[in-house]
C-alpha positions in Angstrom: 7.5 21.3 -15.1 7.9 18.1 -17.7 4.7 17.7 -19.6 3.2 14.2 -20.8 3.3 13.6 -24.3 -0.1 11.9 -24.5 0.4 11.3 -28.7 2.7 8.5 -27.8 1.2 4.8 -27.3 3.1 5.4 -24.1 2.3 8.4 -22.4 5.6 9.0 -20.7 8.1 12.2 -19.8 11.4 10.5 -20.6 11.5 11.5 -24.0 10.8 7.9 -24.4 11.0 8.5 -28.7 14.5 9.1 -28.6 15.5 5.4 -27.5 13.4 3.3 -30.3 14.9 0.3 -28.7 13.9 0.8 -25.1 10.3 2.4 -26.7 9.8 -1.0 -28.8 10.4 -3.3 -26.2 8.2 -1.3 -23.4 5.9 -1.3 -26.3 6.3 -5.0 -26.9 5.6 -5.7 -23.2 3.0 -3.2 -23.0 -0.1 -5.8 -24.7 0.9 -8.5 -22.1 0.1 -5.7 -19.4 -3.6 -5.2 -21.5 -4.2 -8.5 -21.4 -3.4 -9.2 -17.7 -5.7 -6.5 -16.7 -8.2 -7.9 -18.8 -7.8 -11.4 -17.0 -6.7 -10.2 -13.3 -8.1 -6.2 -13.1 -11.3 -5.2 -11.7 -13.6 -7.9 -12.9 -16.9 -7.1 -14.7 -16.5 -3.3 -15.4 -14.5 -2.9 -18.1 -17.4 -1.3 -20.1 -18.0 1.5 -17.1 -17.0 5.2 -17.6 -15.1 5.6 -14.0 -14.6 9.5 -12.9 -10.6 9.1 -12.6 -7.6 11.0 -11.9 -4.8 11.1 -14.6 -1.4 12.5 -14.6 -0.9 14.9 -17.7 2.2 16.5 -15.5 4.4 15.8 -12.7 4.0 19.5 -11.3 1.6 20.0 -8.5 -1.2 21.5 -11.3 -0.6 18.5 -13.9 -0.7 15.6 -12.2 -4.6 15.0 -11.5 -6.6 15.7 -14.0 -10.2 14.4 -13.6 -12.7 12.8 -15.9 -14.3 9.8 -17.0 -12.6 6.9 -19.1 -13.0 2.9 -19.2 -10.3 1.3 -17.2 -8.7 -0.8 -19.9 -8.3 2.7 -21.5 -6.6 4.5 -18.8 -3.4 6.0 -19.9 -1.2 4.4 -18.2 2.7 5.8 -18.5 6.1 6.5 -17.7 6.3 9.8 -15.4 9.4 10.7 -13.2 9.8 13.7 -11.5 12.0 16.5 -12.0 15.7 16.1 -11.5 16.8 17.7 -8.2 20.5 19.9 -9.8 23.8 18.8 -8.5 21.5 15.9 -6.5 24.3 14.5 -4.3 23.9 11.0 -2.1 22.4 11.7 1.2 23.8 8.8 3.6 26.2 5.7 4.2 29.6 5.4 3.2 29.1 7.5 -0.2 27.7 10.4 0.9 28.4 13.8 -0.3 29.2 11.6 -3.3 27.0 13.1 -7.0 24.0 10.2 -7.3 24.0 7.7 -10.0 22.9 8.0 -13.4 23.3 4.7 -14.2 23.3 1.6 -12.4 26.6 0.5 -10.6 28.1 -2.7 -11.7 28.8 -3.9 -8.3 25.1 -3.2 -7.1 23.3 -4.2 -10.0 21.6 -7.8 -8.7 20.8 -6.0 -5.5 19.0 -3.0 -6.8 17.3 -4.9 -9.5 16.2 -6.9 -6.2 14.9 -3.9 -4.6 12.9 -2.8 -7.8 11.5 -6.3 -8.4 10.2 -6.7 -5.3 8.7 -3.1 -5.2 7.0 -4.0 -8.6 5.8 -7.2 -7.7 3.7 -5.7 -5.1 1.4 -3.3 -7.8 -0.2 -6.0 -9.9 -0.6 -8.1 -6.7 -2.8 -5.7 -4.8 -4.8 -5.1 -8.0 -5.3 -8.8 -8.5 -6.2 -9.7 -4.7 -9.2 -6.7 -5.0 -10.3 -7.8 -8.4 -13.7 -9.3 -7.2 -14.5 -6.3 -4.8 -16.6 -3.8 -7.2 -19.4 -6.9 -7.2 -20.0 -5.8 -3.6 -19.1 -2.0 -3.5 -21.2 0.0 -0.8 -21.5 2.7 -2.7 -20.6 4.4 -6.4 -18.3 6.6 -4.1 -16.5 3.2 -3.2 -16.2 1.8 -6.5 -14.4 4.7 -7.9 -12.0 5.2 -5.2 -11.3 1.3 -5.5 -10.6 1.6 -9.1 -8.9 4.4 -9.0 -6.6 2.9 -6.6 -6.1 0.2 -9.2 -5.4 2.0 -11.8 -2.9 3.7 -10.0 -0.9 0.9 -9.2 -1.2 -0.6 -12.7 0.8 3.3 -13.3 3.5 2.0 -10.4 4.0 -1.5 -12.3 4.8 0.9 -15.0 7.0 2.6 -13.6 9.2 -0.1 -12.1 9.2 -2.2 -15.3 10.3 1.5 -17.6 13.8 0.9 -14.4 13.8 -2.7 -15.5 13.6 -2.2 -19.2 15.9 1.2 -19.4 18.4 0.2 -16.7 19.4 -3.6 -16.7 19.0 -5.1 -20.1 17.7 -8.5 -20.9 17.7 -9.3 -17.1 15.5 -6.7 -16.9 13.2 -7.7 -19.6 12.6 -11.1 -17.9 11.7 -9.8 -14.9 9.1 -7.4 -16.1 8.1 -10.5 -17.8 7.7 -12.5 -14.6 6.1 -9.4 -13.0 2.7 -10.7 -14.8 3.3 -14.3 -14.3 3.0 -14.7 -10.9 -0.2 -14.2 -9.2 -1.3 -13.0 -6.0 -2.5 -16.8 -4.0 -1.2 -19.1 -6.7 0.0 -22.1 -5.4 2.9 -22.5 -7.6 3.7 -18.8 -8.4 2.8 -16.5 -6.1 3.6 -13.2 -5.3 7.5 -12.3 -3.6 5.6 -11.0 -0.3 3.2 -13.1 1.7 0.8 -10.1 2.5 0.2 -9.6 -1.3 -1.3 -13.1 -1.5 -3.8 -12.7 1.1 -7.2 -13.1 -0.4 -9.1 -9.4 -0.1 -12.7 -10.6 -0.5 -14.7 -8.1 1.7 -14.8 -3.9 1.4 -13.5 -4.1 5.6 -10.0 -5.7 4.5 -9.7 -3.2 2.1 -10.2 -0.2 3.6 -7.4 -2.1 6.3 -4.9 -2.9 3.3 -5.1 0.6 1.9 -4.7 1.8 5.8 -2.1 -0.6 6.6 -0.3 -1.6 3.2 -0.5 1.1 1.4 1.1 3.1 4.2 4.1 0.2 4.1 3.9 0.9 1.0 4.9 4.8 1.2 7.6 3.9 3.5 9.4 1.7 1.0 9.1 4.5 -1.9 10.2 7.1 0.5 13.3 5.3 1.1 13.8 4.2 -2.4 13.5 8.2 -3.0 16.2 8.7 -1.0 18.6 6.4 -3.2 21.3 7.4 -5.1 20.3 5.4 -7.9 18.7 8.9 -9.6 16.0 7.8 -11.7 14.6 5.5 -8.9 14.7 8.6 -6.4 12.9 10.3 -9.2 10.2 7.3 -10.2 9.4 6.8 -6.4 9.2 11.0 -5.5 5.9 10.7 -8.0 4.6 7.9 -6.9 4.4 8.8 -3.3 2.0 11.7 -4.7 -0.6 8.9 -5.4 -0.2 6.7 -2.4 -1.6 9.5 -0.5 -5.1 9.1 -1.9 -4.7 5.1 -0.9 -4.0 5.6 2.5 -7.1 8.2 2.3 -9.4 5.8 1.3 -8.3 3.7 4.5 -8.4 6.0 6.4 -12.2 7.5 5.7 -13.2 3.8 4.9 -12.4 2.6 8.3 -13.8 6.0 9.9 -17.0 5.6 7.7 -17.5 2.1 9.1 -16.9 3.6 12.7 -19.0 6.4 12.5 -22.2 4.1 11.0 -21.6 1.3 13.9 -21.9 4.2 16.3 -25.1 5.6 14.7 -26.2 2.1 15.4 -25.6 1.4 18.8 -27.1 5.1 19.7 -30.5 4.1 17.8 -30.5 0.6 19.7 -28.8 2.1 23.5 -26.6 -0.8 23.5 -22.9 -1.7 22.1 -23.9 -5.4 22.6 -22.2 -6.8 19.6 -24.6 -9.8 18.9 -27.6 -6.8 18.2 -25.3 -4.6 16.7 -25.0 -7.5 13.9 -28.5 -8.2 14.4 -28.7 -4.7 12.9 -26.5 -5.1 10.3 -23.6 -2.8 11.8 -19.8 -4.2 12.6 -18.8 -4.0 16.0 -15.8 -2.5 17.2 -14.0 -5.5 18.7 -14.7 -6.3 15.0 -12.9 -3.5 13.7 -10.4 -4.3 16.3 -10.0 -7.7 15.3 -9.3 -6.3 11.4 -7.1 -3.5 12.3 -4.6 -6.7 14.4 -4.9 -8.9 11.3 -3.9 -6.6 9.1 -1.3 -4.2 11.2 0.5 -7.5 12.5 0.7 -8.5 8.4 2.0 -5.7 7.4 4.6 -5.1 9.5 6.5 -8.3 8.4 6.6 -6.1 5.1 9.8 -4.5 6.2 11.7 -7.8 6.8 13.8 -9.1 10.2 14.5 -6.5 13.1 18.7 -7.5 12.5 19.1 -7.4 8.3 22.7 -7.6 6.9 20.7 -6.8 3.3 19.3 -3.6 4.8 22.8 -2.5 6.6 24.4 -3.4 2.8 21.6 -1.2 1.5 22.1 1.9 3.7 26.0 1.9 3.2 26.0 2.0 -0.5 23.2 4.2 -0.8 21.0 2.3 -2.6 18.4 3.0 -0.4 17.7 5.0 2.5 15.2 5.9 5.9 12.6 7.5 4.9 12.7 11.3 5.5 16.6 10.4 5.9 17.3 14.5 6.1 15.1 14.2 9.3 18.3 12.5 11.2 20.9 13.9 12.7 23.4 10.6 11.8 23.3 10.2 7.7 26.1 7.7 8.1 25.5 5.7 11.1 29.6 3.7 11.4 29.7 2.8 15.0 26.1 4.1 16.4 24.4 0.9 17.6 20.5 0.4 18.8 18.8 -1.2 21.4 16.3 -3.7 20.0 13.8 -6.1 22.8 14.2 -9.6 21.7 12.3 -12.6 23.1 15.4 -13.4 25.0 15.9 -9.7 26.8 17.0 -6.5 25.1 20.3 -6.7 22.7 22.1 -4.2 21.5 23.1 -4.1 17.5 25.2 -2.0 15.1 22.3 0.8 13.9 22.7 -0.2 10.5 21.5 -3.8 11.1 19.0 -2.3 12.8 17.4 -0.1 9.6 14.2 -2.1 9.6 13.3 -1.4 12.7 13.6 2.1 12.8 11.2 2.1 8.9 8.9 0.4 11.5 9.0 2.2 14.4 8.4 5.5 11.9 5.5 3.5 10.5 3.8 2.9 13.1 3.5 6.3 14.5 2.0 7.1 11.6 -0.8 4.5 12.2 -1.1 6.2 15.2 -2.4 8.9 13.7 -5.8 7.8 12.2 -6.6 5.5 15.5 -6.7 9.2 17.5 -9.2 10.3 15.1 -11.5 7.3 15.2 -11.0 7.4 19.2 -11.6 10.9 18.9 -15.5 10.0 17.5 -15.7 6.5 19.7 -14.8 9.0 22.7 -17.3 11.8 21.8 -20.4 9.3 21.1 -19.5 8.0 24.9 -18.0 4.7 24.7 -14.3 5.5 25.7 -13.8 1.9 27.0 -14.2 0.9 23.1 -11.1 2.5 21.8 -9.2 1.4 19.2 -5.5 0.2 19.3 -2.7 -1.2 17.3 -1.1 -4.6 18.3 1.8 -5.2 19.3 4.9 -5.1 16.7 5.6 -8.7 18.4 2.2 -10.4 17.9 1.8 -12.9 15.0 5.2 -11.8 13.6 6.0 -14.3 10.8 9.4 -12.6 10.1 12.4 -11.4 12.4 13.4 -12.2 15.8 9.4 -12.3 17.3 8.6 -15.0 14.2 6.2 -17.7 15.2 6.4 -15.9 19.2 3.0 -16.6 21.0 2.7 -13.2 22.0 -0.8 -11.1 22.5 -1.5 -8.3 21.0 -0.8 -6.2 24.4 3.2 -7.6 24.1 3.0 -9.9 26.3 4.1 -13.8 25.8 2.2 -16.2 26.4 1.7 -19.6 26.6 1.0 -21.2 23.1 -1.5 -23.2 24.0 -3.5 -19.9 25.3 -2.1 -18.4 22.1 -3.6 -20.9 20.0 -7.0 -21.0 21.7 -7.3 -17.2 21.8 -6.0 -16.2 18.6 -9.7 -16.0 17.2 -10.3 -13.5 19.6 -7.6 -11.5 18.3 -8.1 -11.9 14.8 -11.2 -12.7 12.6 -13.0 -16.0 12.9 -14.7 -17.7 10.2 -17.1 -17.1 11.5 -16.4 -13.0 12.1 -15.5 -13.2 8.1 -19.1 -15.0 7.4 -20.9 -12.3 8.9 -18.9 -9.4 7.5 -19.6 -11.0 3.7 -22.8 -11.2 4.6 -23.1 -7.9 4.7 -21.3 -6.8 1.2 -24.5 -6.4 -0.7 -23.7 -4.0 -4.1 -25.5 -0.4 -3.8 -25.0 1.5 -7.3 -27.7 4.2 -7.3 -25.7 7.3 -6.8 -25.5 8.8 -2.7 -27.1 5.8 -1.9 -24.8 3.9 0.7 -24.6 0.2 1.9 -26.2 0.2 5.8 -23.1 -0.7 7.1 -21.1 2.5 6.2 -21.9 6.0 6.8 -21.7 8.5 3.7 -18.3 10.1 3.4 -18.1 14.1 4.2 -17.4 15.2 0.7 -17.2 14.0 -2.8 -14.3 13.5 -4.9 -12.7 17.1 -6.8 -15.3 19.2 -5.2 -18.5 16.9 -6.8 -21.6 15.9 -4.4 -21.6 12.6 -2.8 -24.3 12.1 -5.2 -22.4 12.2 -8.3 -22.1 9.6 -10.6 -18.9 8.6 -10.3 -19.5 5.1 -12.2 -21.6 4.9 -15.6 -22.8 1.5 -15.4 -23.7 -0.2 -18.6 
């Protein structure tokens, strides 16, 4: 077990007060992280006492600890977790090989690439919900939402520590851009384009939190498996908080579900114009979320045939997620089958990395569409199931980039693509109506009418608790 020393200005287990240099300039940089919070975090609540979870310990007993603080007080820190002994690299050409302490000259712009662009996407997410606890449904809500941002102010942390400790004044500079570019700027925005989509309704978040977040623990899984040692190690504690993200998704979306189909048992209809009528979402709705948002995230993990990713894999820098799950850790002449818009085409496997992160991932978005089938099924209304798009449809990145392909797979022609995409993905119109609905509900149990109540509270409290002190 390492403990937190939480006497330090930076809570941190890296024994952080025996390198005064690295300590002064994380401590330098850590008031520019303040005041971005102030300007970019959760707007408006900054006074509230928020019931939140905070890492005293990486061990499975220290590592959430609950209570209420104000947000700008959070303790934020520097938490990596535990060395593994004799840790040896676990794939490509250097495998078998001990993993690095320290950074590789010959790697170090590519894995200061790979950090960047991991950290970039933490304050992003924060700043693109910043607006959404003026419309939370319920207390509930607003406490997971914050405590989601909180949490990934931790994982800007923890990426800017690698930046600061590991790569020297480059380093610096980056951490420093890391708060200068904002999610939907025009002139700076963020590195990825799904981090500058605008999160203005409680429906796309409970989607980005499904859907990103889950890209999300895909990347740090495979940056765990790296043989750069103290990002395996940053990235194997993260991954303990993405979990609760992807919950909130997960039971957001259901909770949305569940209430629509409370709704159309009360009124004996699923037509969607009286569903809205009663202030419900309708499931092609949902549906229509769940392809925007899928089809966004999966450009996350770049083209289909990636020179950078095969580069990546043979020097170890990072790996597949779950990599001991294989059978092949080094992958010379194995080659994959990959279906391109001109007819299947067979590529070295190592090109091919990408796609196999996103054919893992999106089993694993299988897994909450059986649940909600599961209740869509049970309430009768099998014909309204749920389903992921395509990997093809509305692919900005890779081989199926700019394809007019429908969410079944198939192509189509563009002119029908064009006319039908807003029956694929939300309209304005859709959007109007679902904003309409985000009215703020802050009495504690109470819920917005749009959302059923969750099935339990948070750390074994009611659903009535008080999980925000408004002032």
């Amino acid at each position: 077990m390492t403990a937190v020393n939480y006497t330090e200005k930076i809570p941190n287990n890296v024994n952080l007060a025996s390198d005064r240099t690295l300590q002064r300039a994380l401590e330098h940089w850590q008031p520019k992280f303040l005041q971005w919070w102030h300007e970019l975090g959760p707007t408006d609540f900054e006074t509230a006492d928020v019931y939140l979870r905070t890492a005293v310990s990486v061990d499975a007993k220290g590592w959430a600890q609950y209570g209420y603080v104000r947000m700008p007080e959070y303790r934020w820190g520097i938490f990596l977790a535990d060395p593994v002994p004799d840790r040896r690299i676990g794939f490509g050409d250097a495998m078998g090989q001990p993993v690095w302490q320290q950074v590789p000259g010959e790697y170090r712009s590519q894995l200061r690439r790979l950090i960047v662009t991991q950290g970039d996407t933490e304050p992003a997410s924060v700043e693109q919900q910043r607006l959404l606890g003026r419309t939370c449904p319920s207390l509930y809500d607003l406490r997971n939402l914050f405590q989601v941002n909180v949490e990934e102010g931790r994982h800007l942390w923890a990426m800017v520590y690698l930046l600061h400790a590991y790569f020297g004044r480059d380093g610096r500079e980056e951490a420093e851009e890391l708060l200068a570019r904002h999610s939907g700027d025009a002139d700076k925005p963020r590195i990825l384009s799904t981090f500058n989509e605008p999160i203005s309704d409680w429906l796309s978040f409970y989607c980005f939190t499904y859907f990103t977040d889950r890209d999300g623990k895909y990347q740090l899984k495979s940056l765990a498996e790296s043989a750069f040692d103290p990002l395996s190690r940053t990235c194997r504690f993260m991954l303990t908080e993405e979990a609760h993200h992807m919950f909130v998704g997960e039971t957001g979306i259901g909770r949305v579900i569940r209430r629509t189909l409370e709704v159309m048992k009360e009124l004996g209809t699923d037509d969607p114009a009286r569903i809205r009528a009663a202030g419900a979402i309708e499931l092609p709705l949902v549906q229509k979320y769940l392809n925007f948002w899928c089809s966004s995230s999966l450009d996350l993990f770049g083209s289909e045939i990636s020179s950078n990713a095969a580069f990546n894999f043979a020097s170890g820098m990072k790996g597949r997620p779950d990599e001991s799950q294989y059978e092949d850790h080094v992958l010379r002449g194995a080659t994959l089958r990959l279906p391109t818009p001109e007819g299947e085409q067979e590529v070295p496997a190592r090109n091919a990395i990408n796609e196999m992160m996103r054919e893992s991932y999106l089993k694993d978005c299988e897994i909450g569409l059986k649940r909600w089938n599961r209740m869509i099924e049970r309430a009768g209304y099998p014909e309204l199931q749920l389903s992921l798009p395509s990997p093809h449809f509305r692919r900005a990145i890779g081989l199926w980039a700019g394809q007019p392909v429908d969410p079944r797979g198939n192509l189509v022609p563009r002119e029908e693509y064009e006319r039908r995409l807003a029956d694929w993905i939300p309209s304005a119109e859709d959007r109007a109506f679902v904003h309409s609905l985000m009215k703020p509900v802050t009495e504690p149990g109470k819920m917005a009418a749009w959302i059923a109540p969750p099935e339990r509270g948070i750390n074994n409290q009611p659903v009535e608790y008080e999980y925000v002190r408004l002032h």
